[in-house]
C-alpha positions in Angstrom: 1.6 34.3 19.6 4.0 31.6 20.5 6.1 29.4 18.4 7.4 26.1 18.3 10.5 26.5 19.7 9.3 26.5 23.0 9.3 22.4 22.9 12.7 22.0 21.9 14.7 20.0 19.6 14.1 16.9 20.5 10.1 17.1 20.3 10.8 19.6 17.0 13.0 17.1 15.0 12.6 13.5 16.4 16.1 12.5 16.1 15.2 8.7 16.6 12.9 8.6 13.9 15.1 10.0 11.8 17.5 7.4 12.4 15.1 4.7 11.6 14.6 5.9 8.4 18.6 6.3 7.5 18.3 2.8 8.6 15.8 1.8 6.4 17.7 3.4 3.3 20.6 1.9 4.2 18.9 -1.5 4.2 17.6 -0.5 1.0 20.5 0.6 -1.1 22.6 -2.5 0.7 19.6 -5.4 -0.7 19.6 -3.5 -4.2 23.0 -2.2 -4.8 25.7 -3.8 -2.5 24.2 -7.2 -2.5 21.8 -7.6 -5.3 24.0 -10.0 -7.0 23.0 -13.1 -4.3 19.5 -12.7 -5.8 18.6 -14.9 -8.9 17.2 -12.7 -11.4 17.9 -9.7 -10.1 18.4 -6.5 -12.1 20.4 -3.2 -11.5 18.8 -0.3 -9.1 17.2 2.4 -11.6 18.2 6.5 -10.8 14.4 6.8 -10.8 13.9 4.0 -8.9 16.5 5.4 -5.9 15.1 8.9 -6.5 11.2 7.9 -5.5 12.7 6.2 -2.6 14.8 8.3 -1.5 11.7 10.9 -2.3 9.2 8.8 -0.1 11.7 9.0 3.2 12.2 12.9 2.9 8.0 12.9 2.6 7.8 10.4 5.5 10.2 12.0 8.0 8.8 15.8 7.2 5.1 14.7 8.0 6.4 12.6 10.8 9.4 13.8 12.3 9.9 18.0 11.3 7.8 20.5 12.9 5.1 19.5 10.4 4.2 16.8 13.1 4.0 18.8 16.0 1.8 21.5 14.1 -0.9 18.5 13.4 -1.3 18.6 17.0 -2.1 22.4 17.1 -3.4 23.0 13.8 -6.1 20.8 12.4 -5.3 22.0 8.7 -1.7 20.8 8.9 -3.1 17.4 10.0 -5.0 17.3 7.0 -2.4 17.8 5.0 0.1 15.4 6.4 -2.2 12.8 6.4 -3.4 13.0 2.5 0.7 13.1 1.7 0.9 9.6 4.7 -1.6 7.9 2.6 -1.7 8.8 -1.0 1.5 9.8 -1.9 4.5 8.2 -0.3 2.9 4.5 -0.8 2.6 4.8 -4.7 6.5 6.5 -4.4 7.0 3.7 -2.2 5.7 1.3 -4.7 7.5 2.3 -7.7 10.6 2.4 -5.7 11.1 -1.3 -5.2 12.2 -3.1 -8.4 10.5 -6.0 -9.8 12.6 -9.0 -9.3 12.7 -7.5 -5.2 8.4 -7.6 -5.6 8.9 -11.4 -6.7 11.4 -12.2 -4.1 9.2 -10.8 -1.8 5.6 -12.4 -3.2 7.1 -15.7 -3.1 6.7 -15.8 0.1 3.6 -18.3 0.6 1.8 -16.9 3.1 2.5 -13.3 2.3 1.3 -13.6 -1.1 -2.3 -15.2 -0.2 -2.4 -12.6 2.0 -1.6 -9.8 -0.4 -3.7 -11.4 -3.4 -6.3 -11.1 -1.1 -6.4 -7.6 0.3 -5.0 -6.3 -3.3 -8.6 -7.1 -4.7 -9.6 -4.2 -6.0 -12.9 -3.9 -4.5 -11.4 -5.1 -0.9 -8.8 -3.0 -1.2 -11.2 0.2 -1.7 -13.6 -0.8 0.5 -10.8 -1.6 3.4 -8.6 2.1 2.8 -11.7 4.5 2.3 -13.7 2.6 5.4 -10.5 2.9 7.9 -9.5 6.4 7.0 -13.4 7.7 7.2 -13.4 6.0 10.9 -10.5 7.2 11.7 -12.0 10.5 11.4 -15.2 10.1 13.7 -14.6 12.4 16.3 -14.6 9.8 19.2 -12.7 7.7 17.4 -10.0 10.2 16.3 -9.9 12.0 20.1 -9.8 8.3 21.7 -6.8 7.5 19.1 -4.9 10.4 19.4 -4.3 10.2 23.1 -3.0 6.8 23.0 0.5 6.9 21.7 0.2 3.2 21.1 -3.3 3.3 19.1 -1.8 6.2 17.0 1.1 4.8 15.9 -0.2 1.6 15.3 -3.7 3.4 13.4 -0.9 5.3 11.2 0.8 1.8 10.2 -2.4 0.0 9.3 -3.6 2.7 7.3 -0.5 2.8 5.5 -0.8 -0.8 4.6 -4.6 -0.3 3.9 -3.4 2.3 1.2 -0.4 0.6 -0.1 -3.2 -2.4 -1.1 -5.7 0.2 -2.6 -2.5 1.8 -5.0 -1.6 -1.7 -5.9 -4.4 -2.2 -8.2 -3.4 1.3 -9.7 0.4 1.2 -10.4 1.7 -2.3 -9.6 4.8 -2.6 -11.4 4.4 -6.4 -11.9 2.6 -7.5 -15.0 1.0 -10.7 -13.4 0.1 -8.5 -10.5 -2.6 -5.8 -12.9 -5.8 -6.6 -12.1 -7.1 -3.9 -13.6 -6.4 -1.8 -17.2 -8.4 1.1 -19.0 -11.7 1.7 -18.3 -11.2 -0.2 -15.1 -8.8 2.1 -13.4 -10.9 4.9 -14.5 -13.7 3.4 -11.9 -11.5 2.8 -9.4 -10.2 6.1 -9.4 -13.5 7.3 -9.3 -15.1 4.9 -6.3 -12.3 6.4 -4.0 -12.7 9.8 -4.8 -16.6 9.2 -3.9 -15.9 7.2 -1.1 -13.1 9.6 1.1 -15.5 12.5 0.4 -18.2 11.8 3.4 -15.3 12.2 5.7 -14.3 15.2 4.0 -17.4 17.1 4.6 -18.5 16.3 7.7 -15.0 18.4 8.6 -16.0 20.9 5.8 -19.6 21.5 6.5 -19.5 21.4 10.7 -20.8 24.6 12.1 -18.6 23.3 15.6 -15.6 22.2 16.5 -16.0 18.0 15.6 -12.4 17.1 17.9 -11.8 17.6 21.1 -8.1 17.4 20.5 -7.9 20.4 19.1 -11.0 22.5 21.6 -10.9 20.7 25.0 -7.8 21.9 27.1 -7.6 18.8 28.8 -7.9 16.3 26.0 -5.3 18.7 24.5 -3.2 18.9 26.9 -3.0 14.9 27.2 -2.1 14.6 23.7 0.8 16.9 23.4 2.6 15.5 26.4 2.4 12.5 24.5 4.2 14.2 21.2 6.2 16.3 23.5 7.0 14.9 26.6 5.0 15.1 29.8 8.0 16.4 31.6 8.1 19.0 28.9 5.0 20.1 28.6 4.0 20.6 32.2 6.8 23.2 32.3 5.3 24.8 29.6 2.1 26.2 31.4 -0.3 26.0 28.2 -3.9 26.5 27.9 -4.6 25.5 24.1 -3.9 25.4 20.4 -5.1 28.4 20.2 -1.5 30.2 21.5 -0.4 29.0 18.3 -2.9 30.1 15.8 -4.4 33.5 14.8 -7.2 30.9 12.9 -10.9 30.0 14.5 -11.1 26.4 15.3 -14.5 26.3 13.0 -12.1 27.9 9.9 -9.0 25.8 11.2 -11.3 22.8 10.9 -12.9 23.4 7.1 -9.7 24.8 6.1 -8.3 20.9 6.6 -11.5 19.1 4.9 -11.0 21.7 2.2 -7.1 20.9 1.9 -7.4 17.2 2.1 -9.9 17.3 -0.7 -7.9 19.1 -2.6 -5.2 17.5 -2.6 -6.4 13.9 -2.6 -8.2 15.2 -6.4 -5.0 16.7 -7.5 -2.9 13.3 -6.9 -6.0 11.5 -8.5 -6.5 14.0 -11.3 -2.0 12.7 -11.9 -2.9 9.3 -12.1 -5.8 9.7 -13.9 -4.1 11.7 -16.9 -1.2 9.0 -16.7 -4.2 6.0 -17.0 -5.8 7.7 -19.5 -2.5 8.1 -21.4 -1.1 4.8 -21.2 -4.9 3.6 -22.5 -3.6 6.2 -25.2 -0.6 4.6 -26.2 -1.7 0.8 -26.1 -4.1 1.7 -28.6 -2.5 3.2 -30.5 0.3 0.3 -30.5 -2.5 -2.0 -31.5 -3.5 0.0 -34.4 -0.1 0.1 -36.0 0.2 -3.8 -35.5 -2.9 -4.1 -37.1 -2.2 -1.8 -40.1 0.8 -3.8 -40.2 -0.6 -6.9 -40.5 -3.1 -5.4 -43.0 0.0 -3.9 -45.1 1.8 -7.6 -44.9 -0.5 -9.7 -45.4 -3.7 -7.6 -46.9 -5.4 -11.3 -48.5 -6.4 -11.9 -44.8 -8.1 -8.8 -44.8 -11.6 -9.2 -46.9 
């Protein structure tokens, strides 16, 4: 069996990208630390705040610039899992990170907030996320995507976006920006968990290969000399994924529904425990106001 090395460091470790994201934390801790005081209303950065961050770019470059990304293209299980951690947990950390008063700076843009209101609506925002990832994963679609460095890249941004908008409606750390509370959350929570699981089995349940990516040599072949290189890979002499994996492309396959499943329930089942317990704790708040009230002023009380 053959390993990874064999592409070198350059296609292993994708030292550009990696300097677009120190880059981007740079630009981070400049606007929130360094220069935060030439923003009205602006508040010091948080050690949790810094640590989701700073959380959300070690996430970002292992799925997209380790070996983690080059494995996608040989093993469709290690897509599945990068692509759950892409979409449903580095834009909540991502979320969280920025601090408010940055949010408003940002949402007072005109234009950008219309734009935002609208595609932060809950139901748009489910509908939008769930309906892009489950194309995404049509097997002409994804074969047709994946050998087009441009549609890739530019798939991979928009779905981002897409799921940036569906988490608002979940965890937006603005108060005027909560559409939903309680019971409400609760739904949503469960409409996406309904709505991602078509995708997931029609992977799970195939009794054939659904992607050429990962079966036909050519299609293959096209699509790792655009995450490798062509110059590299033609050197390399390669017939298929399966060099690289001891797995069955039917069990490879399943294995990623399965995992992306999983996982997608497990970061649910997180936010789900922290709805349920902040629905908890407001009621509980409400109940000692009241009994306050009642204690205070008890002749208002028949």
């Amino acid at each position: 069996m053959l390993t990874l090395d064999i592409f070198g460091f350059k296609a292993l470790w994708s030292p550009y990208f990696l300097l677009i994201l120190v880059a981007m934390t740079i630009a981070y801790f400049l606007i929130t630390i360094t220069f935060r005081s030439k923003f009205v209303g602006s508040e010091p950065l948080t050690g949790k705040q810094a640590a989701l961050f700073l959380t959300a770019m070690i996430l970002l470059y292992a799925i997209k610039g380790s070996p983690l990304d080059l494995m996608g293209h040989l093993m469709f299980y290690i897509h599945g899992i990068t692509m759950v951690i892409l979409v449903l947990l580095i834009p909540p950390l991502f979320i969280l990170s920025i601090p408010q008063w940055l949010w408003r700076r940002i949402l007072n843009v005109k234009w950008f907030n219309s734009l935002f209101k609208l595609f932060t609506k809950p139901v748009v925002a489910v509908l939008l996320f769930n309906g892009f990832f489950s194309f995404y994963h049509i097997p002409i679609v994804f074969d047709h995507v994946m050998q087009n460095r441009f549609y890739h890249g530019g798939y991979s941004i928009v779905l981002c976006v897409l799921a940036l908008f569906m988490w608002w409606s979940l965890i937006s750390p603005l108060p005027e920006y909560q559409p939903l509370s309680g019971i409400k959350k609760v739904a949503y929570l469960f409409a996406n968990s309904m709505l991602i699981t078509p995708a997931c089995a029609l992977i799970i349940f195939s009794d054939s290969s659904l992607y050429a990516t990962y079966h036909d040599p050519e299609v293959w072949g096209q699509v790792m000399s655009l995450c490798v290189g062509p110059s590299v890979f033609s050197n390399l002499n390669l017939s298929g994924p399966e060099l690289f994996s001891s797995m069955s492309l039917v069990d490879d396959q399943r294995l990623g529904g399965v995992v992306m499943k999983i996982i997608q329930e497990i970061i649910y089942a997180v936010v789900l425990a922290q709805v349920f317990f902040e629905w908890y704790r407001k009621d509980q708040e409400e109940s000692e106001r009241e009994m306050k009230n009642h204690i205070l002023n008890p002749h208002l009380v028949e």
